[in-house]
N, C-alpha and C positions, 0 to 999 in steps of 0.2 A: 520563784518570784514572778510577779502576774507582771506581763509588760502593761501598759497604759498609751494611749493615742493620745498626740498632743494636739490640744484643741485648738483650730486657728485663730489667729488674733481678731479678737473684737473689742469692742469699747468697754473698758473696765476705770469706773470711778470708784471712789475713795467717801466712805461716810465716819464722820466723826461723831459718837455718841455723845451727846451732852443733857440727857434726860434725868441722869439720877439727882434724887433726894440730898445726899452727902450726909445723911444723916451720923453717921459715926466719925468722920471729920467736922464736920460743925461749919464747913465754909463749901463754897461750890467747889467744886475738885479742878475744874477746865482752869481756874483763876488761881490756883497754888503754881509755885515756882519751883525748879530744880535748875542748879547750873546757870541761877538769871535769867531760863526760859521759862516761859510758863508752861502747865502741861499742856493746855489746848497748841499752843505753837509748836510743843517739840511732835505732839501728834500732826498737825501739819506740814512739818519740815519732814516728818517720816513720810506723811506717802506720797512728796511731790512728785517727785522725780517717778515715782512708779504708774501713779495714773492720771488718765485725762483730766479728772475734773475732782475738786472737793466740795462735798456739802457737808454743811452742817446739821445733825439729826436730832431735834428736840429741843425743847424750852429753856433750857437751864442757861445760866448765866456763862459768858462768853468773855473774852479780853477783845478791847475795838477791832484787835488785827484780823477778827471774822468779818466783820464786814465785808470782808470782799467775795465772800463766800456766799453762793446759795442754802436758803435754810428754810427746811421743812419739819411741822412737825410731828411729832407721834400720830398712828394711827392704832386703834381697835384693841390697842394689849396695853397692859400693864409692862415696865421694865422695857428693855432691849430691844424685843421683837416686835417693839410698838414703833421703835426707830427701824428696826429692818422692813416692817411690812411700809412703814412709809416711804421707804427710798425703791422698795420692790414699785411702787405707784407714781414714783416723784418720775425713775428713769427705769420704767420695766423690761429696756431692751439692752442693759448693760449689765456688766458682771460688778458687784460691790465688794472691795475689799475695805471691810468694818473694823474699825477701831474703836475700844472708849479713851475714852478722856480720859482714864488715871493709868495709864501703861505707860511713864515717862522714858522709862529706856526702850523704849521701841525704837529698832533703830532703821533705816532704808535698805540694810542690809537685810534684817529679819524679812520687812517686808517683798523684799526680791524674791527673796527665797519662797517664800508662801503663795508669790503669786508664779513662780517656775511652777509649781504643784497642780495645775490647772492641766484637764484633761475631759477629751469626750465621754469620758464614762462618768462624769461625776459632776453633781452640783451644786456640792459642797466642800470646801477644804476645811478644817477643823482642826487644829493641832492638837497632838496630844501630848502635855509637857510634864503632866504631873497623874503616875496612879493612872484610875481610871476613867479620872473626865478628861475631857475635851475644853477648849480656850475658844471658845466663840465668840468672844467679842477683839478679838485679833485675828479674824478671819475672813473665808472669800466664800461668796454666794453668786451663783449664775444665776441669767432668767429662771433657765429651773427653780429656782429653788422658794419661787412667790406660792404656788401651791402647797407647798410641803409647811411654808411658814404661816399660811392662813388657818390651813385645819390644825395646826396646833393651837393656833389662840382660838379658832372655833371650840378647842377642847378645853382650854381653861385653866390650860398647864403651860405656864408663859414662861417657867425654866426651854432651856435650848438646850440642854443636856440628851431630851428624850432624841435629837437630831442625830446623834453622831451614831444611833443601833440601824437609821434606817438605811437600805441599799440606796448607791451613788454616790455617800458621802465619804469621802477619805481624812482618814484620822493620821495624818503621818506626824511623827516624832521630830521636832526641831534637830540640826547639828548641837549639838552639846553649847555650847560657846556662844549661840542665840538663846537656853533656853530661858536666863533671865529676863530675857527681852517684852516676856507675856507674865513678869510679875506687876503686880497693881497694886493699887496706892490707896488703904481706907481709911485709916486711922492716921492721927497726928504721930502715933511713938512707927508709925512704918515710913511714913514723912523724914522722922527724924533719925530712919537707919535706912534710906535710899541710896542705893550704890555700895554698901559695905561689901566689902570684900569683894567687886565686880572691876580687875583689871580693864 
C-alpha cells in the first residue's frame, strides 16, 4: 500500500452546487424538503463545521437561509464544472470541497472523512462509491486542480468523469456506513423512497 504525505493545513471552503435544470423533478432540487430541512440547508449544515467558508455556485433557486452566503456564478461550461471553474476564480487560493444540492443525506461525518483524504500528492479526492465512476460532485479540489478543470471544458467534455483516470487524483472508496451518503435525489418516486432502509 503506497503511503501518502499529509498535506499542511490550508484554507479549504465549501461550494454548494445549485446550477441544475431539475428537469426530471419538476421543481428546483435546493428547495425540496427531507426531515423539514430543506436540501440546500441539510448541504449547508453538512459542511459547516468542516470548512471556512460557504458559497453558493450558480443560478438556481435557493431558500432565503442563502442569503447569508456568498454566491457566484457559473463560468465557461455547461453543468458542474461551470460551478467548479467559478469558485476555482471566485477563491483560487483555497482548497473546495463541492457539494450539489440533491445529496440530502450527506452527513459532516462523510464530509470529515473526504476532507482527512487530502494529501500532497494529489489534487483531487473523488470517491468512488459505485462500480466504476467516481462521485464528483461530493468532492474536494485543491488550487491544483483549476488547470486540470479548464482544459477539460476547453475540450467540450463537461462530464468530470474523464478526472478521476488522470495522475494526482485519488479515487478512495467511502467506509461502507457513509456510502449512502453520495446517493442523490432526481426524480420525485426517489424523493419518495429517501432514507429507506438507511439506519
Amino acid at each position: 500500500m503506497t503511503r501518502v504525505s499529509a498535506r499542511p493545513q490550508s484554507k479549504l471552503y465549501g461550494g454548494i452546487l445549485v446550477g441544475g435544470e431539475s428537469r426530471r423533478m419538476g421543481t428546483p432540487k435546493a428547495l425540496l424538503t427531507f426531515a423539514g430541512v430543506t436540501f440546500f440547508d441539510r448541504a449547508a449544515q453538512a459542511l459547516a463545521p468542516v470548512v471556512e467558508r460557504t458559497v453558493v455556485l450558480g443560478r438556481g433557486a435557493v431558500p432565503a437561509s442563502a442569503e447569508r452566503f456568498s454566491r457566484v456564478d457559473d463560468l465557461d461550461a455547461a453543468g458542474p464544472l461551470g460551478g467548479l471553474l467559478a469558485a476555482a476564480v471566485f477563491a483560487p487560493e483555497a482548497a473546495w470541497l463541492v457539494v450539489a444540492c440533491d445529496l440530502p443525506l450527506l452527513t459532516v461525518e462523510a464530509l470529515t472523512w473526504l476532507a482527512a483524504q487530502r494529501s500532497v500528492d494529489h489534487w483531487a479526492v473523488l470517491p468512488r462509491v459505485r462500480g466504476d465512476r467516481v462521485e464528483p460532485l461530493a468532492a474536494l479540489y485543491e488550487p491544483e486542480a483549476a488547470p486540470h478543470l479548464r482544459a477539460l471544458a476547453a475540450s467540450g467534455r463537461f462530464s468530470l468523469q474523464p478526472l478521476a483516470k488522470l495522475p494526482g487524483v485519488l479515487t478512495p472508496t467511502p467506509p461502507p456506513e457513509m456510502a449512502h451518503c453520495w446517493s442523490n435525489v432526481n426524480t420525485p418516486d426517489e424523493l419518495a423512497g429517501l432514507g429507506a432502509g438507511i439506519e
